[in-house]
PAVOKE-775085 format. One record per atom (N, C-alpha, C): residue number from 0; atom name; z, y, x. Coordinates in Angstrom, 1 decimal, padded with zeros to 4 digits. Example, Ala and Ser with C-alpha at 12.3 -4.5 7.8 and 13.67 -1.06 7.14 Angstrom:
<sites>
SITE / seq / atom / w / v / u
SITE / 0 / N / 007.8 / -005.7 / 013.2 $
SITE / 0 / CA / 007.8 / -004.5 / 012.3 $
SITE / 0 / C / 007.8 / -003.3 / 013.2 $
SITE / 1 / N / 007.1 / -002.2 / 012.8 $
SITE / 1 / CA / 007.1 / -001.1 / 013.7 $
SITE / 1 / C / 007.9 / 000.0 / 012.9 $
</sites>
This chain:
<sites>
SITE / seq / atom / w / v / u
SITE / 0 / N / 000.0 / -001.2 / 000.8 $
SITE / 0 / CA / 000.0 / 000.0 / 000.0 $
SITE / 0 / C / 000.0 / 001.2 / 000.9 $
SITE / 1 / N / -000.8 / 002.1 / 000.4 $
SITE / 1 / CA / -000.6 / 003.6 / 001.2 $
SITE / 1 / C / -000.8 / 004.6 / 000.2 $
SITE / 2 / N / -000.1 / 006.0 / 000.6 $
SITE / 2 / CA / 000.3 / 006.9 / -000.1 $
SITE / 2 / C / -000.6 / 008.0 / 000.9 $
SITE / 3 / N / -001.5 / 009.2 / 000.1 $
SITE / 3 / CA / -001.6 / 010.2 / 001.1 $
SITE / 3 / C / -002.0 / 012.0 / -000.4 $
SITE / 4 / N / -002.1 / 012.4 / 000.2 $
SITE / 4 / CA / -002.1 / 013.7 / -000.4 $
SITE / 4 / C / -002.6 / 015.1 / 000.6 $
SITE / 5 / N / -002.8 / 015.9 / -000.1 $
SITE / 5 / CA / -003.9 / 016.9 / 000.3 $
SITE / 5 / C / -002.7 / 018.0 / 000.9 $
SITE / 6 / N / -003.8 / 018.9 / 001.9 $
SITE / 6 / CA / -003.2 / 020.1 / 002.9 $
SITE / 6 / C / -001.5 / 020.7 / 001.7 $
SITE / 7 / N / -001.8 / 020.8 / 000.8 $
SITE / 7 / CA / -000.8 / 021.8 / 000.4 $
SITE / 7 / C / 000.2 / 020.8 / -000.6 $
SITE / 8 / N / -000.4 / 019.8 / -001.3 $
SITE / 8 / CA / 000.6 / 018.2 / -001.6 $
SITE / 8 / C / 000.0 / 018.6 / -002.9 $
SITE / 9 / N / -000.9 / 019.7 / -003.4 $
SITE / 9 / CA / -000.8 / 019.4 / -005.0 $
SITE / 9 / C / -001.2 / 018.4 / -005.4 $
SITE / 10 / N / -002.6 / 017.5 / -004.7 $
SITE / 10 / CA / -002.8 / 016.4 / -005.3 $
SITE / 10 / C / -002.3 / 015.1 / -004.5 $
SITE / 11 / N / -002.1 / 014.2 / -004.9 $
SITE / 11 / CA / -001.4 / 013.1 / -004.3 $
SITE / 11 / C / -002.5 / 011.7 / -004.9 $
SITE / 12 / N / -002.3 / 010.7 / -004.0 $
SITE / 12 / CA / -002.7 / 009.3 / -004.8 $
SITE / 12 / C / -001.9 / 008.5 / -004.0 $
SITE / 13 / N / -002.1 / 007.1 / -004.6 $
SITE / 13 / CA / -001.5 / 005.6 / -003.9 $
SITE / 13 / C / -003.2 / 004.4 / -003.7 $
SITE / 14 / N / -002.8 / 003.5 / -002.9 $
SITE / 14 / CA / -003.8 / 003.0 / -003.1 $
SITE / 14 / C / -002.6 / 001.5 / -002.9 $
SITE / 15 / N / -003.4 / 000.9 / -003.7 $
SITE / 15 / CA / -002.1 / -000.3 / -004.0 $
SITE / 15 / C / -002.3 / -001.6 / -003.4 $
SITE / 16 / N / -003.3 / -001.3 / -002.5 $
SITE / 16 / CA / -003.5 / -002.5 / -001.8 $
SITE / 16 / C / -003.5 / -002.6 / 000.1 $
SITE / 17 / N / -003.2 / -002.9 / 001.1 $
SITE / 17 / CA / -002.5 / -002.6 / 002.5 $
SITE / 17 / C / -004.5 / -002.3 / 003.0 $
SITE / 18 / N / -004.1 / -001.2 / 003.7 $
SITE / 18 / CA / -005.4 / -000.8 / 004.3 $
SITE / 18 / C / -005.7 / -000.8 / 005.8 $
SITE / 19 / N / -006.4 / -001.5 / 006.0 $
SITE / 19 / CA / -006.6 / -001.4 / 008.2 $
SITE / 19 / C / -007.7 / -001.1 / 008.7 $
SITE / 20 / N / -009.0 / -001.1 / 007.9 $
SITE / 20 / CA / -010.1 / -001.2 / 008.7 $
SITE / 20 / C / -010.8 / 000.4 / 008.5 $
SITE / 21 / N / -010.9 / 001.3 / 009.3 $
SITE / 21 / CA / -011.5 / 002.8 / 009.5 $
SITE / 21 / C / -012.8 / 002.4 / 009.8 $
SITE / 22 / N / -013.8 / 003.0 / 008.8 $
SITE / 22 / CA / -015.2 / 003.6 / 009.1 $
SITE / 22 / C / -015.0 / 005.2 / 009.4 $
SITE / 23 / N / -016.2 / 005.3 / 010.2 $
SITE / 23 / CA / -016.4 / 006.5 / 010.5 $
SITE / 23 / C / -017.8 / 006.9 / 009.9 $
SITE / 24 / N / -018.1 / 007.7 / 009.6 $
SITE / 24 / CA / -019.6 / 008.1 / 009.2 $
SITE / 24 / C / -020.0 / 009.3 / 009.6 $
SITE / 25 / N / -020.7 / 008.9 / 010.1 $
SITE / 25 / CA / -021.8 / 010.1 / 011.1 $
SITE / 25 / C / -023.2 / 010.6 / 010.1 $
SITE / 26 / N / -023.3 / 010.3 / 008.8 $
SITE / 26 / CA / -024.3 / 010.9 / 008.4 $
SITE / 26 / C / -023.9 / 013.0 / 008.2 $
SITE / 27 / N / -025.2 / 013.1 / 008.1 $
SITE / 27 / CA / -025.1 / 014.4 / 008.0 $
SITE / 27 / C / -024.1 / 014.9 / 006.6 $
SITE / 28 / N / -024.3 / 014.4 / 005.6 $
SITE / 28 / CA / -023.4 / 014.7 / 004.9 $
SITE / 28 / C / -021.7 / 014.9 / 005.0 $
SITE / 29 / N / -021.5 / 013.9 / 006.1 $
SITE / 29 / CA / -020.0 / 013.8 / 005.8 $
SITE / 29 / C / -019.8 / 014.8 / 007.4 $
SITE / 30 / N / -020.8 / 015.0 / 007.9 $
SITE / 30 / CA / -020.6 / 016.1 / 009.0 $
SITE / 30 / C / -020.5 / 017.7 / 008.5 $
SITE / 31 / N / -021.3 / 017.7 / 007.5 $
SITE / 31 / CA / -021.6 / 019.1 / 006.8 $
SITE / 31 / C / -019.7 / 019.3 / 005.7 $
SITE / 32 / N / -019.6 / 018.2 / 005.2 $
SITE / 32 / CA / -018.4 / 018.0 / 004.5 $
SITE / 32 / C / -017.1 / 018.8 / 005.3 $
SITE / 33 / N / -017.0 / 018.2 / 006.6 $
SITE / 33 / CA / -015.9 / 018.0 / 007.6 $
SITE / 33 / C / -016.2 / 019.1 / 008.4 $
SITE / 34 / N / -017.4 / 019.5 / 008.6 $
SITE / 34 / CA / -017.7 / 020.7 / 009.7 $
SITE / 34 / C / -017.2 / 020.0 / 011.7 $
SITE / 35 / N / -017.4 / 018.1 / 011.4 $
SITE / 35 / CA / -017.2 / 018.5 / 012.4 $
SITE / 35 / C / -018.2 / 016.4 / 012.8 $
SITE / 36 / N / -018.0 / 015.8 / 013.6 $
SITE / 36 / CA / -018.8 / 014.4 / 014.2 $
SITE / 36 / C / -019.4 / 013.6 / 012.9 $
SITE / 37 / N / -018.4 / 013.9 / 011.6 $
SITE / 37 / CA / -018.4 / 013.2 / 010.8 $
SITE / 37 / C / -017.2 / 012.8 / 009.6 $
SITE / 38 / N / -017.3 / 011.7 / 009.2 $
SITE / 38 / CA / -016.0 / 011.3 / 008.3 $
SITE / 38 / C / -014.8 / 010.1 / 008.8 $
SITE / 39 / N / -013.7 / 009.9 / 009.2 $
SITE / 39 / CA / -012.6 / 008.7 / 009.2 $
SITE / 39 / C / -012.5 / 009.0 / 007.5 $
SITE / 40 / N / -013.1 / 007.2 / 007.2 $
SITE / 40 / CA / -012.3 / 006.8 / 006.0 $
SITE / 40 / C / -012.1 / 005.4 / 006.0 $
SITE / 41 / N / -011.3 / 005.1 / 004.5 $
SITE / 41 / CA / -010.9 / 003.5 / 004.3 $
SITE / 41 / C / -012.1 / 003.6 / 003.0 $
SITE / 42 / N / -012.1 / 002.9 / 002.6 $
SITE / 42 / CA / -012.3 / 002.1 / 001.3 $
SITE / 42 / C / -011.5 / 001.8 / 000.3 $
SITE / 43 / N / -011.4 / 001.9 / -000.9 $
SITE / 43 / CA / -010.4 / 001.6 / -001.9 $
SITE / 43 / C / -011.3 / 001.1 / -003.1 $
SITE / 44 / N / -011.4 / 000.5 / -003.8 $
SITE / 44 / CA / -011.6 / 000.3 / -005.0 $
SITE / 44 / C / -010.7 / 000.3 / -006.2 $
SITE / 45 / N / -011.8 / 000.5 / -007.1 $
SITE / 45 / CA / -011.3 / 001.8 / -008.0 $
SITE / 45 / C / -010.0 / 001.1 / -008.8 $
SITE / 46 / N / -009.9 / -000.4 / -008.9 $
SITE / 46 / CA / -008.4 / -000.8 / -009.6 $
SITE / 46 / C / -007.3 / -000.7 / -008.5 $
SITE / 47 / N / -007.6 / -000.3 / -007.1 $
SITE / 47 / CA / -006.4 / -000.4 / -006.3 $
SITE / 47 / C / -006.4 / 000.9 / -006.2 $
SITE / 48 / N / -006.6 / 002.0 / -006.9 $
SITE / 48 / CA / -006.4 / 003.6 / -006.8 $
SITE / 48 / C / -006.0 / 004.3 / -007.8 $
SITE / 49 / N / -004.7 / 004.6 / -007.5 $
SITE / 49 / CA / -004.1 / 005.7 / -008.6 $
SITE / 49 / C / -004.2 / 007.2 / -007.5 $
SITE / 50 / N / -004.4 / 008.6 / -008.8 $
SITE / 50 / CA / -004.0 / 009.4 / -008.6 $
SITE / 50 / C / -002.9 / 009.5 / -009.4 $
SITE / 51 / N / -001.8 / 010.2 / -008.3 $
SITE / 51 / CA / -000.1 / 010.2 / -008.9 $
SITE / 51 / C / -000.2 / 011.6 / -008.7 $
SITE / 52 / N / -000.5 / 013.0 / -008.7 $
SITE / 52 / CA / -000.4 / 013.9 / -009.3 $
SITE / 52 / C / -001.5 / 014.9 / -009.1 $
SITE / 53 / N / -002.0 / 015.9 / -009.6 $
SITE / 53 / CA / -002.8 / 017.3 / -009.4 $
SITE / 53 / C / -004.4 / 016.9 / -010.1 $
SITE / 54 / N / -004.5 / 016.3 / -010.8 $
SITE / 54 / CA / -006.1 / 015.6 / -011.1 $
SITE / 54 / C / -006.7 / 017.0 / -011.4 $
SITE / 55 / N / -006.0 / 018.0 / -012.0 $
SITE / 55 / CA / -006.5 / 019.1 / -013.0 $
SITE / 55 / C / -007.0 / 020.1 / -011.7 $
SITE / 56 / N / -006.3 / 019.8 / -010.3 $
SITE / 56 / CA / -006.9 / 021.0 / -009.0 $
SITE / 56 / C / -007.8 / 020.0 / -008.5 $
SITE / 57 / N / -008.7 / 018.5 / -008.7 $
SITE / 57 / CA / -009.6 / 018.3 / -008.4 $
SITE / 57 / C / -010.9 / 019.4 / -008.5 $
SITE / 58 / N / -011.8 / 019.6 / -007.6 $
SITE / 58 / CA / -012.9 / 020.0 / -008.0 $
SITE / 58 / C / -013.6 / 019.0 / -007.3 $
SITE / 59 / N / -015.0 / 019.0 / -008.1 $
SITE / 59 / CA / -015.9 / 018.2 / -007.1 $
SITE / 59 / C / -017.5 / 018.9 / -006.8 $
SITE / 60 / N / -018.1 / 018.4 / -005.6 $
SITE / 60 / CA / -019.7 / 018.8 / -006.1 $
SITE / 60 / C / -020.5 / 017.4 / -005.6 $
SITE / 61 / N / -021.5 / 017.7 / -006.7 $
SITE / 61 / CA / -022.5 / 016.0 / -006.5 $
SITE / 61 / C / -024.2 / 016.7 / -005.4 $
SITE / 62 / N / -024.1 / 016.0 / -004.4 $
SITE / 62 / CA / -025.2 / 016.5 / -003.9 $
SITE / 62 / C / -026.4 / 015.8 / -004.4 $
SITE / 63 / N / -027.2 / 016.9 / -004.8 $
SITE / 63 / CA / -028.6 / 016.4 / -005.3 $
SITE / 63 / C / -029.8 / 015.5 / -004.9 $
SITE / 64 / N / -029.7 / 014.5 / -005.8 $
SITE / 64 / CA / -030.6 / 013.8 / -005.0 $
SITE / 64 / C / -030.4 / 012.6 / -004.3 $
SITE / 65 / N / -028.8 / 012.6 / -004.6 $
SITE / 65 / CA / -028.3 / 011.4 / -003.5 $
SITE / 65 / C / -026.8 / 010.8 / -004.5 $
SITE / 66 / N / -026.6 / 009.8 / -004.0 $
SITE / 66 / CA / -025.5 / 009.2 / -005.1 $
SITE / 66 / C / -024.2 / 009.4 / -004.3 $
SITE / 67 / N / -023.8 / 010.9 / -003.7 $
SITE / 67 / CA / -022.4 / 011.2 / -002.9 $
SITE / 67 / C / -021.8 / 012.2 / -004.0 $
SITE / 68 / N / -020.6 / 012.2 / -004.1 $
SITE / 68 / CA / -019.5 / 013.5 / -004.9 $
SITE / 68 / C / -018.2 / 013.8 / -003.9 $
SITE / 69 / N / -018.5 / 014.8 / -003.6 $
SITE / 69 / CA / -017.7 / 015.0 / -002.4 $
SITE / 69 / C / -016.3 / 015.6 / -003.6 $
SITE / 70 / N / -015.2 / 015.3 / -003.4 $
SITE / 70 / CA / -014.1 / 015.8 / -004.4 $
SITE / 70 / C / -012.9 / 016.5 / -003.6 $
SITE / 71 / N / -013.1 / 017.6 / -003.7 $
SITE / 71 / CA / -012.0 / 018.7 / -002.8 $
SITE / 71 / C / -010.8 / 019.2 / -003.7 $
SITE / 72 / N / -009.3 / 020.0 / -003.2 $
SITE / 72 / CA / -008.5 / 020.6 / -003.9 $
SITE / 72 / C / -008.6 / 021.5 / -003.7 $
SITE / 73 / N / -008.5 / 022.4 / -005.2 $
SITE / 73 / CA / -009.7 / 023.3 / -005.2 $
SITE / 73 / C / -008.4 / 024.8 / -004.9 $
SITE / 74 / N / -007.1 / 024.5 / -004.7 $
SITE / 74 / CA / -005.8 / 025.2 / -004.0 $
SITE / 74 / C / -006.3 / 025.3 / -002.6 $
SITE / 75 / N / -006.5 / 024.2 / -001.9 $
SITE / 75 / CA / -006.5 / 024.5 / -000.1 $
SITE / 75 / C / -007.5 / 024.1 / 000.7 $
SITE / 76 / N / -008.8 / 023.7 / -000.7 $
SITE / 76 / CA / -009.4 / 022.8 / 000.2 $
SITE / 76 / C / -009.8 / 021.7 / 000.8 $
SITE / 77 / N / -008.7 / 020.9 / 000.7 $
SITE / 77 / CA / -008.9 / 019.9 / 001.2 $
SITE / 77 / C / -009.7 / 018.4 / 000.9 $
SITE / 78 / N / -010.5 / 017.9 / 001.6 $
SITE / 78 / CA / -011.6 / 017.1 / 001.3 $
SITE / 78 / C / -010.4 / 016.1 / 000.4 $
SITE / 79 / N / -011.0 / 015.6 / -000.6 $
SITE / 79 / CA / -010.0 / 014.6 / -001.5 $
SITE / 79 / C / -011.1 / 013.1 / -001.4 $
SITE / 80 / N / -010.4 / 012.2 / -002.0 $
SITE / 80 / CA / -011.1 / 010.7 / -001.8 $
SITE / 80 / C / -012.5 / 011.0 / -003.0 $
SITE / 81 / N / -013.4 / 010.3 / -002.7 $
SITE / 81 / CA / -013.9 / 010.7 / -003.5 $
SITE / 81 / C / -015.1 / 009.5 / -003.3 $
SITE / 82 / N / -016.5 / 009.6 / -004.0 $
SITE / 82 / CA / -016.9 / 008.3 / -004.5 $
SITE / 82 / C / -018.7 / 008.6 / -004.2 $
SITE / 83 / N / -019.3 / 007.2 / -003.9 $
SITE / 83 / CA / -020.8 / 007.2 / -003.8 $
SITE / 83 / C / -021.4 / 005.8 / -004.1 $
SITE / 84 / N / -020.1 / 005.4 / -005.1 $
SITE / 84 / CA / -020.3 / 003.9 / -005.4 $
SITE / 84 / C / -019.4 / 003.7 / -006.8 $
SITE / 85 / N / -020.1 / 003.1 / -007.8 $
SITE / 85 / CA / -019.5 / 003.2 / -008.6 $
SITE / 85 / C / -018.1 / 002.3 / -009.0 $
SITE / 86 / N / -018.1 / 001.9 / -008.3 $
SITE / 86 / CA / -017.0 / 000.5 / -007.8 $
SITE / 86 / C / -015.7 / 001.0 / -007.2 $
SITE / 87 / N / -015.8 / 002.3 / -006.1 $
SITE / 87 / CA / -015.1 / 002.0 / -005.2 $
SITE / 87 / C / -015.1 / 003.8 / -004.4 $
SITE / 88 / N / -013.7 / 003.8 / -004.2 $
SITE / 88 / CA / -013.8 / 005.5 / -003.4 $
SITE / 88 / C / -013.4 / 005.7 / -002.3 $
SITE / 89 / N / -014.2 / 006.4 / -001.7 $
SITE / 89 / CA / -014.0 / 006.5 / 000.0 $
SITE / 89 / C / -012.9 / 007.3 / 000.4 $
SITE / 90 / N / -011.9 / 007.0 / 001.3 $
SITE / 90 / CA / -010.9 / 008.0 / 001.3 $
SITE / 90 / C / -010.5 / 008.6 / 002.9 $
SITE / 91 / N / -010.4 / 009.5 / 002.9 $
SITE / 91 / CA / -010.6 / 010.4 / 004.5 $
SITE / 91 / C / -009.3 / 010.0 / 004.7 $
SITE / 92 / N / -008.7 / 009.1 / 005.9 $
SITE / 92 / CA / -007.7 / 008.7 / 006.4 $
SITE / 92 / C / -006.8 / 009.8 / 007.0 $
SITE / 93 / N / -007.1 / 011.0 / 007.0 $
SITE / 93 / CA / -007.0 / 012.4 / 007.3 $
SITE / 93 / C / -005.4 / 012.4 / 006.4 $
SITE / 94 / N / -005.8 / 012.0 / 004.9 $
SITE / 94 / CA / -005.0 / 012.5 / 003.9 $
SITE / 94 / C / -003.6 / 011.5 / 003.8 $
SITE / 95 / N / -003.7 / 010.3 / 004.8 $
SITE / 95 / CA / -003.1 / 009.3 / 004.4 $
SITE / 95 / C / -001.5 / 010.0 / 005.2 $
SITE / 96 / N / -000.5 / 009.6 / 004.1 $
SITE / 96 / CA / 001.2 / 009.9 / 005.0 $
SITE / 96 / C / 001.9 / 008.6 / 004.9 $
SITE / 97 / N / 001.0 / 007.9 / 004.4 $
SITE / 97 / CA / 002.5 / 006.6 / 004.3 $
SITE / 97 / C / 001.6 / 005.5 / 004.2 $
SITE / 98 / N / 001.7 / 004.3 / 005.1 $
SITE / 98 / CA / 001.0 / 003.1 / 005.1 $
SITE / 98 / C / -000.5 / 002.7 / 006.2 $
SITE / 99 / N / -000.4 / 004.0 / 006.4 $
SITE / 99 / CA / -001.4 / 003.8 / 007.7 $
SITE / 99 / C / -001.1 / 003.2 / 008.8 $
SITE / 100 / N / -000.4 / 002.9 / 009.2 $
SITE / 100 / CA / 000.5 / 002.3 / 010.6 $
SITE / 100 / C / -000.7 / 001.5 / 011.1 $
SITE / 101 / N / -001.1 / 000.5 / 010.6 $
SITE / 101 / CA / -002.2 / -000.4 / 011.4 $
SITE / 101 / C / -003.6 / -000.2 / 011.3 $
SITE / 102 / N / -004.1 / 001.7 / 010.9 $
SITE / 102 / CA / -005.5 / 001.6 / 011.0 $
SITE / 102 / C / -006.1 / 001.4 / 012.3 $
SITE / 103 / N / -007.7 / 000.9 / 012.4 $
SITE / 103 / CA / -007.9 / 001.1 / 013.3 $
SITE / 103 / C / -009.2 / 000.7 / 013.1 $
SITE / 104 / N / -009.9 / 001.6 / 014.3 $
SITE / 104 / CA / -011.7 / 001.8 / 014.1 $
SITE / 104 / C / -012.2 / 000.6 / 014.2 $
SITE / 105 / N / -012.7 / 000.4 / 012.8 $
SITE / 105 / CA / -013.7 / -000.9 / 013.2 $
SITE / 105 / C / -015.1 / -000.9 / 012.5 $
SITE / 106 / N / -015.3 / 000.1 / 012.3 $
SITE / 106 / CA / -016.8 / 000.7 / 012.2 $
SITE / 106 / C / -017.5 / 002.0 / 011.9 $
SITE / 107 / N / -018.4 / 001.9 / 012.6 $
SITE / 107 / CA / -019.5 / 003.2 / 012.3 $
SITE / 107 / C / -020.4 / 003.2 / 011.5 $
SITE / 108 / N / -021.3 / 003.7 / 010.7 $
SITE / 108 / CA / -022.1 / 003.6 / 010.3 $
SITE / 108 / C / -022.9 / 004.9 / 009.9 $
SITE / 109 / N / -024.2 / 005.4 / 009.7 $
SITE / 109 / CA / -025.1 / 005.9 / 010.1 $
SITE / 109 / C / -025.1 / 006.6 / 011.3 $
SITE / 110 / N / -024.9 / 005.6 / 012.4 $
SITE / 110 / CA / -025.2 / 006.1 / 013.8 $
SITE / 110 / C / -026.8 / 007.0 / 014.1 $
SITE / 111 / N / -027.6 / 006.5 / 013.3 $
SITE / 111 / CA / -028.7 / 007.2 / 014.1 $
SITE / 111 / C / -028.8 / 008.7 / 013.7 $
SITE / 112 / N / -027.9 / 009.2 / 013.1 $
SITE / 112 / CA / -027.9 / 010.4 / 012.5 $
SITE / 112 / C / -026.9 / 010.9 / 012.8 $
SITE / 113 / N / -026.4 / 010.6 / 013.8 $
SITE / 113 / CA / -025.1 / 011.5 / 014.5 $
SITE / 113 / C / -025.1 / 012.4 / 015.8 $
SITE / 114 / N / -024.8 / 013.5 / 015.8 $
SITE / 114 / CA / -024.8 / 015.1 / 016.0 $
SITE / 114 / C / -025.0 / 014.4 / 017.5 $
SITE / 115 / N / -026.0 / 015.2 / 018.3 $
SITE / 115 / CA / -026.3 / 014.9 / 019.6 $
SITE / 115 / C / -025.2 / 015.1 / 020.5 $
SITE / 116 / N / -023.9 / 015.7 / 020.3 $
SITE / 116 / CA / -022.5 / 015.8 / 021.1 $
SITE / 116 / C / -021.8 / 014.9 / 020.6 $
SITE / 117 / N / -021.7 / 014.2 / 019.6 $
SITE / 117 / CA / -021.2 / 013.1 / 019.3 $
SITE / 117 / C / -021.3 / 011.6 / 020.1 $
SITE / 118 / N / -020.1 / 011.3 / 020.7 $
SITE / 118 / CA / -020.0 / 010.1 / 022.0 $
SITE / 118 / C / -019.2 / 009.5 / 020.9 $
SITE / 119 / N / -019.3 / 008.1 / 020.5 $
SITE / 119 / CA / -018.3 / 006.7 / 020.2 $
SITE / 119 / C / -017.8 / 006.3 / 021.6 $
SITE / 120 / N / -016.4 / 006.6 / 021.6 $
SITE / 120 / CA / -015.4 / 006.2 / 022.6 $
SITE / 120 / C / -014.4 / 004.8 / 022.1 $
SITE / 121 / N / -015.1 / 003.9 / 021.3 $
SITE / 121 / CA / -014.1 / 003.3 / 020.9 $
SITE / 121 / C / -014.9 / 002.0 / 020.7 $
SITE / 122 / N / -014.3 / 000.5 / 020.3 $
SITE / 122 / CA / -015.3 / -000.7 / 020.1 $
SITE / 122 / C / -015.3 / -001.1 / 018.5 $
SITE / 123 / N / -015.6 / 000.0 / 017.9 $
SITE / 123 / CA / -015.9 / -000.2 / 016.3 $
SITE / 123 / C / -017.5 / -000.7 / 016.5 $
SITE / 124 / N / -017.8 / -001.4 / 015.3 $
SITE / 124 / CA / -019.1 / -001.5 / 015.3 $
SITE / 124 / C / -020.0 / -000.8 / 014.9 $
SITE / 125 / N / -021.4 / -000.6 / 015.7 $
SITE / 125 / CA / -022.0 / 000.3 / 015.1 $
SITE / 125 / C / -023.1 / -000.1 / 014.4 $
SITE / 126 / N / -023.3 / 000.9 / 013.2 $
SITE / 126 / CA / -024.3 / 000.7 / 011.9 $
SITE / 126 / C / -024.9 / 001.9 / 012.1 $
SITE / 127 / N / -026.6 / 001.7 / 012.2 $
SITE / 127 / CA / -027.3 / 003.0 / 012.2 $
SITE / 127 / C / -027.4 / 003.3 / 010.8 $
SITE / 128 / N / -027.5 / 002.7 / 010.0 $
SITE / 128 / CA / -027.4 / 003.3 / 008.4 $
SITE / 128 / C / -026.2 / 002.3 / 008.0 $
SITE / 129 / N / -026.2 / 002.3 / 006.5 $
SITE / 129 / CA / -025.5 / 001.9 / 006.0 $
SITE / 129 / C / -025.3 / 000.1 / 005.9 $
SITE / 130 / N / -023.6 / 000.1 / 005.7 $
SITE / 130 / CA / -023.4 / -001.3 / 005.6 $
SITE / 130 / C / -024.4 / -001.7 / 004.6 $
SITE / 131 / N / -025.2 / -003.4 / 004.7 $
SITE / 131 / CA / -025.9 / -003.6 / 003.8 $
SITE / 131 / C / -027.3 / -003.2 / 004.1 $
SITE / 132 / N / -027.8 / -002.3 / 005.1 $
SITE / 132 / CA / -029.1 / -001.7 / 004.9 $
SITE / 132 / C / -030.1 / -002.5 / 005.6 $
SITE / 133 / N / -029.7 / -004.0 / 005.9 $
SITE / 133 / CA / -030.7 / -004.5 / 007.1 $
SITE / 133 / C / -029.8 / -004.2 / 008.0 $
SITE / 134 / N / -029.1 / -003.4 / 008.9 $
SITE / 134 / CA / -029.6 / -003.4 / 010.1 $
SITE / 134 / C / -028.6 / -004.8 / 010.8 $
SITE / 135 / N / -028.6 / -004.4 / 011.8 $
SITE / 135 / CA / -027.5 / -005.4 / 012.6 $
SITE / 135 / C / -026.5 / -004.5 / 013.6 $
SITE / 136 / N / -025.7 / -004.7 / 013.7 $
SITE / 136 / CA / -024.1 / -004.5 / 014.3 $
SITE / 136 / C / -024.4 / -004.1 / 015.7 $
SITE / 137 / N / -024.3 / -003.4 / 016.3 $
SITE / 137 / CA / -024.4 / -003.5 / 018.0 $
SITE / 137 / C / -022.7 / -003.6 / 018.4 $
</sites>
């Protein structure tokens, strides 16, 4: 189980199920998101996710054209978990305060779209697109 919440605590969630494995995503979107290499998140699906308080300071925006909804609090800003699958929401490990103890990078994915100062210093695996797209693991 892990617990995490945004810059200022108005919104909070739980995810009810023990989380370890960090993707990172290097697509442009979640660099444009973050303003910075890319995204650290987990995965959660959507019966092992409660929001436990602030739903009403969600805001979200859906970028056009593509099946991402980036969901921020709309008090501080802060990137919130949010979804590009109808199953399941991506969560920025950024937000997590309780239950993270054993994350740890164990994949990348859309490597070939990541910012030319961007170095992987770590032995996650890497995915030039997305889990699922064909490719293979380096």
């Amino acid at each position: 189980m892990a617990k995490g919440e945004c810059n200022c605590g108005a919104v909070a969630f739980e995810i009810h199920k023990p989380i370890q494995d960090v993707i990172i995503c290097h697509c442009s979107i979640c660099r444009k998101a973050t303003g910075n290499n890319g995204m650290a998140l987990v995965l959660a699906m959507n019966e092992d996710f409660t929001w436990l308080r602030g739903q009403e300071h969600i805001q979200y925006w859906k970028k056009p054209d593509a099946d991402w909804e980036g969901w921020f609090c709309q008090i501080c800003g802060s990137t919130l978990p949010g979804r590009n699958d109808d199953t399941k929401l991506y969560v920025p490990v950024g937000l997590i305060t309780e239950g993270g103890e054993n994350l740890r990078v164990a994949h990348h994915i859309f490597t070939h779209s990541r910012a030319a100062w961007d170095e992987i210093g770590d032995n996650g695996k890497q995915h030039p697109h997305a889990f699922g797209s064909g490719d293979r693991a380096k």
